[in-house]
C-alpha positions in Angstrom: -4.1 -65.3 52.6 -4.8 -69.1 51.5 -8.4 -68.5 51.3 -7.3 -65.5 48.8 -5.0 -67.3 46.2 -7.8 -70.4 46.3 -10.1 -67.2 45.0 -8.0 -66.2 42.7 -7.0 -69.5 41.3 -10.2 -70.7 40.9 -10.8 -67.3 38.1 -8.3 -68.3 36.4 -8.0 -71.8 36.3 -6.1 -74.2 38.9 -2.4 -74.4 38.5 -0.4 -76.8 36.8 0.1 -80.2 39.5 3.4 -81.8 39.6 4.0 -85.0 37.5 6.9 -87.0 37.8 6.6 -88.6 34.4 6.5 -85.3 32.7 10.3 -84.5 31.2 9.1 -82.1 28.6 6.9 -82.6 25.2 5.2 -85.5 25.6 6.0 -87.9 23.0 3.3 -90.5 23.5 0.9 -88.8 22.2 -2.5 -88.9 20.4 -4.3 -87.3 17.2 -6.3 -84.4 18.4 -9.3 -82.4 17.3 -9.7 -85.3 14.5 -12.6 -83.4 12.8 -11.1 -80.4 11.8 -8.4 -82.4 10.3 -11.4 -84.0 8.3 -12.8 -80.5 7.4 -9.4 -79.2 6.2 -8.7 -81.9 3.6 -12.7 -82.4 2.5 -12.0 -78.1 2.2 -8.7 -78.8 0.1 -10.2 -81.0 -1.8 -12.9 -79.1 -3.0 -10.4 -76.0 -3.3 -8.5 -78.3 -5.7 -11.5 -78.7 -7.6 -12.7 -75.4 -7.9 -9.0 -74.3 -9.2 -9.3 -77.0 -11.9 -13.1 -75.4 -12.8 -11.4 -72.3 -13.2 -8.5 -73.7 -15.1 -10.9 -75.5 -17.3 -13.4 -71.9 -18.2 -10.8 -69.5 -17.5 -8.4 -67.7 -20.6 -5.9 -65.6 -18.8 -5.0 -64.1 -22.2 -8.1 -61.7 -21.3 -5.8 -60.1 -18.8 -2.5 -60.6 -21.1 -3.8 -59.4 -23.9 -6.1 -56.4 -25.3 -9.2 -57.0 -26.5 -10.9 -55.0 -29.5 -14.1 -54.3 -29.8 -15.4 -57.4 -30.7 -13.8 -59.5 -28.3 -10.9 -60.9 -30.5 -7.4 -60.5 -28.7 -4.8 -58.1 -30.5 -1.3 -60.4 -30.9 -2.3 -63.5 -29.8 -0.6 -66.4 -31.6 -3.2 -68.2 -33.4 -5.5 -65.8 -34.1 -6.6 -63.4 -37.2 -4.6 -60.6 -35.1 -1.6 -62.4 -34.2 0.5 -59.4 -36.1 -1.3 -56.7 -34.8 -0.5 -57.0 -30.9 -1.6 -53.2 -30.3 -5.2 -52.0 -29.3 -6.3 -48.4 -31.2 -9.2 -46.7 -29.8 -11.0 -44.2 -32.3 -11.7 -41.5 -29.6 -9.8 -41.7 -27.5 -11.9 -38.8 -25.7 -14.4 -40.9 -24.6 -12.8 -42.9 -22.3 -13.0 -39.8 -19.8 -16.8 -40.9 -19.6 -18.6 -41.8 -16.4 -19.4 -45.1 -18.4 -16.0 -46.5 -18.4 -16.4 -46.9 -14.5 -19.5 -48.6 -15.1 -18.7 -51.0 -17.8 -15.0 -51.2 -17.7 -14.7 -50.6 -21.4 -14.5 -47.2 -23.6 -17.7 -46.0 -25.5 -15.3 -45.9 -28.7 -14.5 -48.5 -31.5 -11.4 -50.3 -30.9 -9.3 -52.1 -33.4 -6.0 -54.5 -33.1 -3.7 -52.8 -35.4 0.1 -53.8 -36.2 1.5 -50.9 -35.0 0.3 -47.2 -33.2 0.1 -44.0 -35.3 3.0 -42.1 -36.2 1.7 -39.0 -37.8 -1.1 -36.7 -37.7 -4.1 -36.9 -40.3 -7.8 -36.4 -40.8 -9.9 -38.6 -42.3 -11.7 -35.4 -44.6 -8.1 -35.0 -45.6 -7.0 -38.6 -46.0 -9.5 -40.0 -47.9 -8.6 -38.5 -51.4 -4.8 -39.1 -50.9 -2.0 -41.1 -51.0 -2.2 -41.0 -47.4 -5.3 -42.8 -47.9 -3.8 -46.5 -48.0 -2.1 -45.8 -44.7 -5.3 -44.3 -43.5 -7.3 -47.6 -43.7 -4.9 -49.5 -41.2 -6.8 -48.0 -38.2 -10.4 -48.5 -40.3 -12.3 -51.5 -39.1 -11.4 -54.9 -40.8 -12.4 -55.4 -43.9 -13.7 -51.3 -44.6 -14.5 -50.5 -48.6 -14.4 -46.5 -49.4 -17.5 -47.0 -50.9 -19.1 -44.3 -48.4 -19.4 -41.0 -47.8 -17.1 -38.9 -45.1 -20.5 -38.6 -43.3 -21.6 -42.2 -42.9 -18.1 -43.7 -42.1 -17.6 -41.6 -39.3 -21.0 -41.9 -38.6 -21.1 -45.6 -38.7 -18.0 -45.9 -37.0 -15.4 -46.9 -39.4 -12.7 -45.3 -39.7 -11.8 -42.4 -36.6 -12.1 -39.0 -37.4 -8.2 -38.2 -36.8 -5.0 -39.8 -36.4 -2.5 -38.5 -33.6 0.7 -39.8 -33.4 0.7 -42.5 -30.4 3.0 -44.7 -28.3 2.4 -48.1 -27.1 1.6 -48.7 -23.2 0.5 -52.3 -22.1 0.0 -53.1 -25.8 -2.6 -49.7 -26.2 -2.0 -47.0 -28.0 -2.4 -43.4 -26.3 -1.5 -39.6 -27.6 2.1 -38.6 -27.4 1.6 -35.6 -25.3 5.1 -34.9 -24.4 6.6 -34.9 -27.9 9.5 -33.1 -29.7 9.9 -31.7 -33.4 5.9 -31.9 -34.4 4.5 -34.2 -32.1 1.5 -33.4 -29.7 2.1 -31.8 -26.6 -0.2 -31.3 -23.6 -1.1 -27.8 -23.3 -0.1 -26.7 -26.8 -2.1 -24.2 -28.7 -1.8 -26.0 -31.6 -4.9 -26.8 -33.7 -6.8 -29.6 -35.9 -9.5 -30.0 -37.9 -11.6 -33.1 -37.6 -13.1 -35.5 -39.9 -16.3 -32.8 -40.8 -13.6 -30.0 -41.0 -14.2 -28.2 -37.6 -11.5 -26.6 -35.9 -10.2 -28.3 -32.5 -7.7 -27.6 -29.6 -5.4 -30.3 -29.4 -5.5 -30.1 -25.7 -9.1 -30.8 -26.2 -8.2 -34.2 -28.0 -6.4 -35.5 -25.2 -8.2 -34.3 -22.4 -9.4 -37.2 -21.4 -6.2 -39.3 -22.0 -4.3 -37.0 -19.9 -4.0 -39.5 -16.8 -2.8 -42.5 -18.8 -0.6 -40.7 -20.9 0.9 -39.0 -17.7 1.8 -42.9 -16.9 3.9 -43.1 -20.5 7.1 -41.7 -18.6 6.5 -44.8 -16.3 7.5 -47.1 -19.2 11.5 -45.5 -19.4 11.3 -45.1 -15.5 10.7 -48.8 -15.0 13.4 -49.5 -18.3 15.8 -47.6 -15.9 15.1 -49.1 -12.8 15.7 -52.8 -14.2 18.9 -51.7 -16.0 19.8 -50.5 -12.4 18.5 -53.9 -10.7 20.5 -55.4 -14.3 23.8 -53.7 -12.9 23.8 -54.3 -8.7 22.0 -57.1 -8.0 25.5 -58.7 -7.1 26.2 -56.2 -4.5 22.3 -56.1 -3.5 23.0 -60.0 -2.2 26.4 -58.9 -0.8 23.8 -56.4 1.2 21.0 -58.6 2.1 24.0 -61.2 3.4 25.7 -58.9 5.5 22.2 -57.8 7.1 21.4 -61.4 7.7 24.7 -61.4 9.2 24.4 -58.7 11.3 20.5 -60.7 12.4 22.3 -63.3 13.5 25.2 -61.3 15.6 22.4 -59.2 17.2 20.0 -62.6 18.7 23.8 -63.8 19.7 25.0 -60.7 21.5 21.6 -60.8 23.5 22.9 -63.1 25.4 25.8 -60.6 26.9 24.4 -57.0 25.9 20.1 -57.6 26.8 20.4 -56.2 30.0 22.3 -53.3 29.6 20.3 -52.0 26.3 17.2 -52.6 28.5 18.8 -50.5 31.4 20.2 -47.9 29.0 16.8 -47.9 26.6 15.2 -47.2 30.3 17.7 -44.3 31.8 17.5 -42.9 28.4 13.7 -42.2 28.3 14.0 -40.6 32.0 16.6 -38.3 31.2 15.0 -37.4 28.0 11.4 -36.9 30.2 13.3 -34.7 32.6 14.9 -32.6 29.9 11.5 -32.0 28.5 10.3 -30.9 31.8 13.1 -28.8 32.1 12.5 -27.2 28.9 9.4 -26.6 29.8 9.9 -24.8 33.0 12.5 -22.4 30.7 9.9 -21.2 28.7 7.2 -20.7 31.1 9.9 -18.5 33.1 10.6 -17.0 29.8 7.3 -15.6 28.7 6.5 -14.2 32.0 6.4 -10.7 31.6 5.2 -10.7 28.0 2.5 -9.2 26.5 -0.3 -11.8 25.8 1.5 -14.3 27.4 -1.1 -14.9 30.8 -4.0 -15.1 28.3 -5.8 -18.8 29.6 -6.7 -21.3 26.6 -10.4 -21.5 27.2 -10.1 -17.5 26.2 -7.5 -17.7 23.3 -10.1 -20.7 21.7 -9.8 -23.1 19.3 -6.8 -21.6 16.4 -5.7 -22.9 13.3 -1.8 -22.0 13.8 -0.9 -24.0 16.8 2.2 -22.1 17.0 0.1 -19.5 18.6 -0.4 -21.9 21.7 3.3 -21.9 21.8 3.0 -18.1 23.2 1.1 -19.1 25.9 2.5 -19.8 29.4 -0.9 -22.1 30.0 0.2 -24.1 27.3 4.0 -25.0 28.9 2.8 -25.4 32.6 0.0 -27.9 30.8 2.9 -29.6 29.2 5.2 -29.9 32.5 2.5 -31.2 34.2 1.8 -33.6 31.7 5.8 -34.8 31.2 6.1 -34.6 35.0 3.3 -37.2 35.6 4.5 -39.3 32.8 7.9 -39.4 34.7 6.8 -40.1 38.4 4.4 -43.2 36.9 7.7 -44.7 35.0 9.7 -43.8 38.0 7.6 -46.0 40.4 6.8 -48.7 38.0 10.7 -49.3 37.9 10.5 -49.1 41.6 7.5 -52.0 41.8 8.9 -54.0 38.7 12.2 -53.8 38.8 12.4 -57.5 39.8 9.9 -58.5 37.0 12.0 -56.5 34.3 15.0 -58.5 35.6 12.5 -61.8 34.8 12.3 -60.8 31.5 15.8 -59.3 30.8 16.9 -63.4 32.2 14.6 -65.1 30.1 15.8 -63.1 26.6 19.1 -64.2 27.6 18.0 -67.4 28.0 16.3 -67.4 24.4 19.8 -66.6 22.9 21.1 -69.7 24.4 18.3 -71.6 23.0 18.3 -70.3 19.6 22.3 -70.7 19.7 21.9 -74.5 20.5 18.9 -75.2 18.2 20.5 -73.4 15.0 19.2 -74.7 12.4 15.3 -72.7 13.4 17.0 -69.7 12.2 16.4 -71.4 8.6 12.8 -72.4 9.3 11.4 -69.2 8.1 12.7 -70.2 5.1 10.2 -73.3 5.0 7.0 -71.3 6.1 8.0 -68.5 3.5 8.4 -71.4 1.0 5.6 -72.8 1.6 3.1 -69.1 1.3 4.5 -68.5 -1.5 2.9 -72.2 -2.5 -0.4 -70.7 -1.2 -0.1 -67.3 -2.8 0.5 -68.7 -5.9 -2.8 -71.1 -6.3 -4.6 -68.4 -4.4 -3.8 -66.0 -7.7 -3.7 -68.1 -10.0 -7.3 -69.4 -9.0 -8.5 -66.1 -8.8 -7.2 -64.7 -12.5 -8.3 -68.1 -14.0 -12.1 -67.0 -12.2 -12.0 -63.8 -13.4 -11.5 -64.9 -16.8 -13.7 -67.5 -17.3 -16.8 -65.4 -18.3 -17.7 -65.4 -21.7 -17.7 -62.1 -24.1 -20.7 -59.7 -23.8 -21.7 -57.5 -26.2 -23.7 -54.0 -25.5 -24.7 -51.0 -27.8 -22.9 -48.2 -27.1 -24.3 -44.4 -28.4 -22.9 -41.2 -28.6 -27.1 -40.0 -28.2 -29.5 -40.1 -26.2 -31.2 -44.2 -26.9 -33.5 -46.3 -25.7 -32.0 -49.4 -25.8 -28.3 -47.9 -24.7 -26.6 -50.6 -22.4 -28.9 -53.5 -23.7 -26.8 -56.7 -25.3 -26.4 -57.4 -28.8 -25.0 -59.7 -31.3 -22.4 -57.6 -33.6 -22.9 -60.2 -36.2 -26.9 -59.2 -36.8 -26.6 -55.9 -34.9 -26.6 -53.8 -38.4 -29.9 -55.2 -39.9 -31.6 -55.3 -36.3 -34.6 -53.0 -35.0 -32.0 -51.7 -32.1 -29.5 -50.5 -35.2 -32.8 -48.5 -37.0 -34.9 -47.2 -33.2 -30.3 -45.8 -32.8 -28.7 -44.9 -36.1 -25.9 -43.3 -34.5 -25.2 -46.9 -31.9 -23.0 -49.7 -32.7 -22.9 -53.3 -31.4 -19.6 -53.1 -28.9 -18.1 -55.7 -26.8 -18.2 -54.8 -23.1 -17.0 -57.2 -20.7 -16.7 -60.4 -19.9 -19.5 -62.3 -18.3 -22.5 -65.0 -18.3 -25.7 -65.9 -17.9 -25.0 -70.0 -16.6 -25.1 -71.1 -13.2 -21.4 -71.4 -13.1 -20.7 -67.7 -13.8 -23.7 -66.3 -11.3 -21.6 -69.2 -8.9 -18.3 -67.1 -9.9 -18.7 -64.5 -6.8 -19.3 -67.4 -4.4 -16.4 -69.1 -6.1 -14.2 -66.0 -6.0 -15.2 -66.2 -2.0 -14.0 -69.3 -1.2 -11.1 -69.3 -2.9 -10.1 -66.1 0.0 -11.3 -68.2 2.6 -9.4 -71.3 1.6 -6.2 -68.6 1.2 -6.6 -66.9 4.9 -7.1 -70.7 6.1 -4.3 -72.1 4.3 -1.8 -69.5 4.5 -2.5 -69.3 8.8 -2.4 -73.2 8.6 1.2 -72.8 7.4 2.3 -70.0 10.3 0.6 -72.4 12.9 2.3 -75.4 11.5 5.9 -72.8 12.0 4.8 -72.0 15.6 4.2 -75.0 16.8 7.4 -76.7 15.4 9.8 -73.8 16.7 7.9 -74.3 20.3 8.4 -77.6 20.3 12.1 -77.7 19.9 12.4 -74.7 22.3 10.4 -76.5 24.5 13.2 -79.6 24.5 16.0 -77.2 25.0 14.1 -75.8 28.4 12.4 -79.2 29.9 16.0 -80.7 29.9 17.7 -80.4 33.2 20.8 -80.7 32.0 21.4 -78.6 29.2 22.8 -79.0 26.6 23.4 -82.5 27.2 19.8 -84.0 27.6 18.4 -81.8 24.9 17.3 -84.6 22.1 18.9 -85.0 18.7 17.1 -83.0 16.1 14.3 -81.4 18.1 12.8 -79.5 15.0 12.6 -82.2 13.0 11.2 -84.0 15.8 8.7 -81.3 16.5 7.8 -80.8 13.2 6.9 -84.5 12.9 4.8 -84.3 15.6 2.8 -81.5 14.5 2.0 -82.7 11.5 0.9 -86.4 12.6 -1.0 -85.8 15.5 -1.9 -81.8 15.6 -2.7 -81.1 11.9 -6.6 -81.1 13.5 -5.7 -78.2 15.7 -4.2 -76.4 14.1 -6.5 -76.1 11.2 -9.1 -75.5 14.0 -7.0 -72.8 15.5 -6.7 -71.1 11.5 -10.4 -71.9 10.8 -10.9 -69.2 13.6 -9.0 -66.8 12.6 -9.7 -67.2 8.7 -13.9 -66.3 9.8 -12.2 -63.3 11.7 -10.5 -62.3 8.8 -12.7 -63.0 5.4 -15.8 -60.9 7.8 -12.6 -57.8 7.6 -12.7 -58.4 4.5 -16.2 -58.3 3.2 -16.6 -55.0 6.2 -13.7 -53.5 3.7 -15.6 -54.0 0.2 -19.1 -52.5 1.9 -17.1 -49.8 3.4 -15.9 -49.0 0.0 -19.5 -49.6 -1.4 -21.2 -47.0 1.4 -18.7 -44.1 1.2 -20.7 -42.0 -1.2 -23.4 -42.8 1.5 -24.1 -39.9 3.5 -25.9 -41.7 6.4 -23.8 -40.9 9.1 -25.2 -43.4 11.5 -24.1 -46.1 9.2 -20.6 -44.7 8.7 -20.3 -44.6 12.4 -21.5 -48.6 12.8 -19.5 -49.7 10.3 -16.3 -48.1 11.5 -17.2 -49.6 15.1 -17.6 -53.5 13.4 -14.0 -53.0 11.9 -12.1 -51.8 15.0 -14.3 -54.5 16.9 -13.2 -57.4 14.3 -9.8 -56.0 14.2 -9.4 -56.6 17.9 -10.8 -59.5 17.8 -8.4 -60.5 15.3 -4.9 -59.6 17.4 -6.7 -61.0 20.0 -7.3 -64.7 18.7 -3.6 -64.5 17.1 -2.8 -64.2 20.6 -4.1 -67.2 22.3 -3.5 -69.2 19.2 0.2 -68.3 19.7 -0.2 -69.6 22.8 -2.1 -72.3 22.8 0.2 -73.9 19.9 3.2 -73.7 22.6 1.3 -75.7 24.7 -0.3 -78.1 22.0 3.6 -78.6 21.2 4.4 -79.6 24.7 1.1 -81.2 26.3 -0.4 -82.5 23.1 -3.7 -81.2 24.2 -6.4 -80.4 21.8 -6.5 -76.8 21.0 -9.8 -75.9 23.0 -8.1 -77.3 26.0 -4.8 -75.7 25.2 -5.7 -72.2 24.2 -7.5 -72.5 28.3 -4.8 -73.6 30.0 -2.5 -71.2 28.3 -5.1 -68.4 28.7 -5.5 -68.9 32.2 -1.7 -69.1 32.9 -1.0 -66.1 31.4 -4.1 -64.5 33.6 -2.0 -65.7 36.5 0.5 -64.1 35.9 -0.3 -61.1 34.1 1.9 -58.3 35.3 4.7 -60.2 34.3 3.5 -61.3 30.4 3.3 -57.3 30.6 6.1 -56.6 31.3 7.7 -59.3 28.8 5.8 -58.1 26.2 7.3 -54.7 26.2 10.7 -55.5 26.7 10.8 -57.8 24.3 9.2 -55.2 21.7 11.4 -52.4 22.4 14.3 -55.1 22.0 12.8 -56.5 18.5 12.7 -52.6 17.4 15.9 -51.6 18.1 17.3 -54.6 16.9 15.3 -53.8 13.2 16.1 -50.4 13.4 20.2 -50.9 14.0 20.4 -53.8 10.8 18.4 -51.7 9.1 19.6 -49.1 9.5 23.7 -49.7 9.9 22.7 -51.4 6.3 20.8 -48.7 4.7 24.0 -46.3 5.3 26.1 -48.6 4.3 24.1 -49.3 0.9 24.0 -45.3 0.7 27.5 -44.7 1.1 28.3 -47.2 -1.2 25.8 -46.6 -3.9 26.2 -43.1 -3.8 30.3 -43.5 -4.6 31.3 -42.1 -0.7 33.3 -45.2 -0.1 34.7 -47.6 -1.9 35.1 -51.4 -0.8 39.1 -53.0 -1.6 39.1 -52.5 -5.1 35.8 -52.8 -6.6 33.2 -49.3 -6.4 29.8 -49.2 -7.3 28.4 -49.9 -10.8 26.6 -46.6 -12.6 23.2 -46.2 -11.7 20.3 -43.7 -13.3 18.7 -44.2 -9.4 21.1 -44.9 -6.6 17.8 -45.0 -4.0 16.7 -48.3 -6.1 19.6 -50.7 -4.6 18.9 -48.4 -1.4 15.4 -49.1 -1.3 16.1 -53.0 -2.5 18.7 -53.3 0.8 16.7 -51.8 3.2 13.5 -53.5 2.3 15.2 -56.8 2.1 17.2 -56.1 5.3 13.9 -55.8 7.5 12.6 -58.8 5.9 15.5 -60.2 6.9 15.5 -59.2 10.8 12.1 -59.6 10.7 12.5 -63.6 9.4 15.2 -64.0 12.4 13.5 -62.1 15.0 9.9 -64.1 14.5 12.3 -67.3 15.4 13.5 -65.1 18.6 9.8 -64.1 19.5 8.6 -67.5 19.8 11.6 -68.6 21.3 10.8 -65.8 24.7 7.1 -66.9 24.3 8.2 -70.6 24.5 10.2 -70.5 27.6 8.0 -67.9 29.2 5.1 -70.3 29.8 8.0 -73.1 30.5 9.0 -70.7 32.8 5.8 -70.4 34.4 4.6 -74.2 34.1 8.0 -74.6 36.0 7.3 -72.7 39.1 3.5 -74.2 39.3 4.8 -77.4 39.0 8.0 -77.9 40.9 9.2 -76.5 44.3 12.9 -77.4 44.0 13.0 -80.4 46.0 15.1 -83.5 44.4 11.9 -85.2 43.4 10.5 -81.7 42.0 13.8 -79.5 40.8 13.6 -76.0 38.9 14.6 -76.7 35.3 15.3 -73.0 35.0 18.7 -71.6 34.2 20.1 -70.5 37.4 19.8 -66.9 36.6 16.3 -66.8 37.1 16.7 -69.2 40.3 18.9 -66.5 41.7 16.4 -63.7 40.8 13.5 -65.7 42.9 15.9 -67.2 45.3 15.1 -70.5 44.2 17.4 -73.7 44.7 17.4 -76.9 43.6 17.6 -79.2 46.7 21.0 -82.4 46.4 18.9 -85.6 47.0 20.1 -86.3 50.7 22.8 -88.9 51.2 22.3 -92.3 52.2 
């Protein structure tokens, strides 16, 4: 039998010796894994320096603002069109092309015009009238009507017709659903163009359909802030009382862990035997019945399931399968009934950690302080890269060209050879972009700046993990508790992680940044092959993203862990991410077994504040109760304070319960450094609560008397 555990120890390490200087985190202590630390700020550095390159070329007005078509913002202060803040497109029609997806930009002129188009009219009809001077506001700058009805439209400018518009992120598009004259999708209602032809309006619009379907958007999100305007007071009084609720549920753990565990565990037996039950009733029930004995290999493969239903092959399968399912849960209580009682103890035990080291519950607030920090530069960056192209200018053509698609200048476009080989094309702007080494940099740039995001952001969770396990840590290395437990052991742990561990744990985020940016760029040629129709490829690539993503969990994992012992050993992380690997290996059945408990606790915890909330918010929102004296404000959408409530409530638990997680994680590997370590004697004592001594029939030995 000793010849066995030396086997087994030596696969998975060699356990933990006792050492009488060891009271806990060590707090002499040295900088570890040095280099990475050297790597992160050299990487931070040069982040820094690309976000001021990007700040320096970059114009976020392209996003803000509307561009016409030659590349001159529509209301921008400062600018030739800083009273005409709209962008009009001439035909509108066009932007249903294939070319839109290609160049991001509408085959069409497009002008910045003061305001959108409130009536109907035809340029043929225009032209000669006093409707004329009204007319010329959606002609291109600085148009004469020295031409003929032919070569303006031909040349592009002035549009053909007029249809009365509204605006929608500063562009103008059809009013489809009208009233009293106005267009309306699907209406038989006719034009005539600019050469006098006669059109369906539906035609017109056809291919503004989709983005005027979006104009009812605009008064739904009017509605939703005046809701937002009108109970956001009694959103907070919601989001408080869920985080109220979050912090009841982590204290009643203490008292009430063991019987939801035992209840959660009755509960899915009597609801397996039921099923069974039910089962057996309606095999006994169909026998007799016509078509009933027919076997599933003969019935075959059907579209309506609900045929299988007639079937007594199809309930016997089902018993068989439900019965199964109960005998293996039935035995593993029998086999790990004293391991579930291990893991019921220890999430007690976190309660009374978490209820002595209070102030953790308000760390999340730091790390979600702090990502928002990271989000921020991370999309600022990026818009600041995106717009730091400059403005390219391509011929556009309703015909068949040659030199379609090829850049232009607009300013000698008309007298060029491209405007005579093209009569019909015009000199359009396109999109932004460049020729420079900067801008063929800018995908690299745009790159990097993910990288640094993933390696920053995970930077920040590890920095949270390892402070909470360190003052967790304290609270279960001190014998006698809560006496010996230091003063301030978050502070103290977060001080510790950042002067000596900031190496390791950039180390432990560098890994798991590679891990994700290679998701990443497996996502985008994912998207780029799924016109593809090689199947073999399909099949490869959908193998390298379930591969990464479980190498992803998988490294989240042991960096979990190895933080908790970084926090406590002050180890570098290669050493700790080993030790705490092979601990866990020791004693696998029981990190099982934690595992789930601890999940099934976590979701019913989320579900009861979330949900106990979410009626509440219902009943209150919807007018079914009223609270003293005060009753809910009017609303167009009650589900928008719901939604807000509930949303924010999970957030909420989810904030509280991350603390709790990492609380059981902590003083599970305590736990199991303790029993490696110590036997109980005075020299060696058990610094586990005596719950758990009692559940291994351990003791702590009184030092004899002299």
């Amino acid at each position: 039998m000793a010849g066995e555990r030396q086997h087994y120890y030596g696969k998975h390490g060699t356990p933990q010796k006792y050492d009488p200087a060891f009271k806990g985190p060590i707090y002499n202590r040295g900088c570890t894994d040095t280099i990475c630390c050297v790597f992160l700020l050299l990487a931070i550095v040069g982040y820094v320096a690309v976000g001021i390159i990007a700040w320096t070329h970059g114009d976020p007005r392209k996003v803000i603002y509307p561009t016409d078509s030659r590349g001159e913002f529509c209301g921008q202060k400062g600018t030739k069109n800083a009273n005409k803040p709209y962008l009009f497109y001439f035909n509108i029609v066009k932007c249903a092309s294939p070319l839109v997806l290609l160049e991001f930009q509408c085959p069409t002129p497009q002008i910045c015009v003061e305001k959108c188009p409130n009536r109907y009219l035809t340029y043929l009809n225009a032209h000669k009238s006093q409707d004329f001077e009204y007319y010329k506001e959606f002609c291109v700058p600085g148009f004469k009507n020295n031409k003929g009805v032919a070569e303006v439209l031909r040349d592009g400018d002035c549009p053909a017709v007029l249809t009365p518009s509204k605006p929608l992120a500063q562009r103008c598009f059809p009013a489809i659903h009208t009233h009293k004259g106005v267009l309306m999708v699907g209406n038989e209602t006719t034009y005539e163009d600019g050469l006098g032809a006669r059109k369906n309006v539906t035609e017109l619009v056809e291919g503004a359909k989709k983005a005027n379907g979006v104009l009812e958007a605009r008064q739904l999100a009017m509605r939703i802030f005046e809701d937002y305007t009108v109970s956001w007071y009694w959103i907070v009084i919601g989001l408080v009382i869920a985080m109220v609720i979050s912090l009841l549920f982590i204290v009643l753990l203490r008292f009430l862990a063991g019987i939801m565990v035992w209840v959660m565990i009755v509960m899915v037996i009597l609801v397996l035997g039921y099923g069974i039950f039910h089962c057996y009733m309606e095999y006994a029930r169909l026998r007799g019945e016509a078509g009933s004995d027919i076997s599933l290999v003969d019935l075959g493969f059907q579209t309506d399931l609900r045929v299988y239903l007639h079937l007594r092959q199809t309930w016997m399968a089902f018993m068989i399968i439900l019965s199964i399912l109960e005998v293996i849960i039935i035995l593993l209580l029998i086999f790990l009934r004293k391991r579930i009682l291990i893991a019921i103890a220890l999430i007690k035990e976190a309660s009374r950690a978490v209820g002595y080291v209070m102030c953790s519950l308000l760390y999340p607030l730091v790390t979600f302080f702090l990502l928002c920090l990271c989000i921020a530069y991370w999309a600022s960056t990026a818009t600041f890269l995106s717009t730091s192209n400059e403005a390219v200018y391509k011929i556009f053509s309703d015909t068949a060209c040659s030199v379609a698609g090829k850049t232009c200048n607009p300013e000698t476009f008309p007298s060029s050879n491209e405007s005579r080989l093209c009569p019909g094309a015009y000199c359009q702007f396109a999109f932004y972009g460049g020729e420079s080494n900067y801008h063929r940099a800018l995908l690299g740039l745009q790159i990097f700046n993910v990288f640094m995001f993933f390696w920053l952001a995970n930077f920040v969770l590890a920095l949270g993990q390892v402070t909470l396990a360190g003052a967790f840590a304290s609270y279960y290395w001190a014998l006698n508790k809560p006496d010996d437990l230091p003063a301030f052991p978050l502070f103290s742990a977060f001080g510790r992680a950042l002067r000596y561990h900031t190496g390791s744990l950039a180390f432990g985020a560098l890994i798991l940044a590679i891990v994700q940016i290679i998701r990443v760029m497996l996502e985008y040629l994912d998207q780029r092959l799924k016109a593809a129709e090689n199947k073999f490829a399909k099949f490869l690539m959908t193998c390298l993203k379930c591969c990464f993503w479980c190498l992803e969990k998988f490294i989240k994992f042991l960096n979990r862990n190895a933080y908790i012992m970084i926090a406590i050993y002050g180890t570098n992380f290669c050493t700790s991410a080993r030790n705490a690997f092979f601990l866990l290996m020791r004693n696998i059945i029981r990190v099982a077994v934690l595992d789930k408990v601890t999940d099934f606790l976590f979701l019913l915890g989320k579900l009861l504040i979330v949900g106990s909330v979410g009626i509440l918010a219902f009943f209150f929102f919807t007018h079914r109760i009223r609270i003293v004296q005060d009753t809910a404000p009017p609303l167009n959408y009650y589900w928008v304070p719901i939604l807000t409530v509930i949303i924010g409530s999970y957030l909420i638990a989810h904030g509280f319960f991350s603390v709790y997680g990492m609380c059981v994680d902590t003083l599970f590997l305590c736990f199991l450094e303790d029993l490696e370590r110590n036997d109980g004697t005075a020299e060696r004592p058990y610094f586990m609560s005596p719950t758990l001594k009692r559940l291994l029939k351990k003791t702590n030995k009184k030092p004899a008397e002299s």
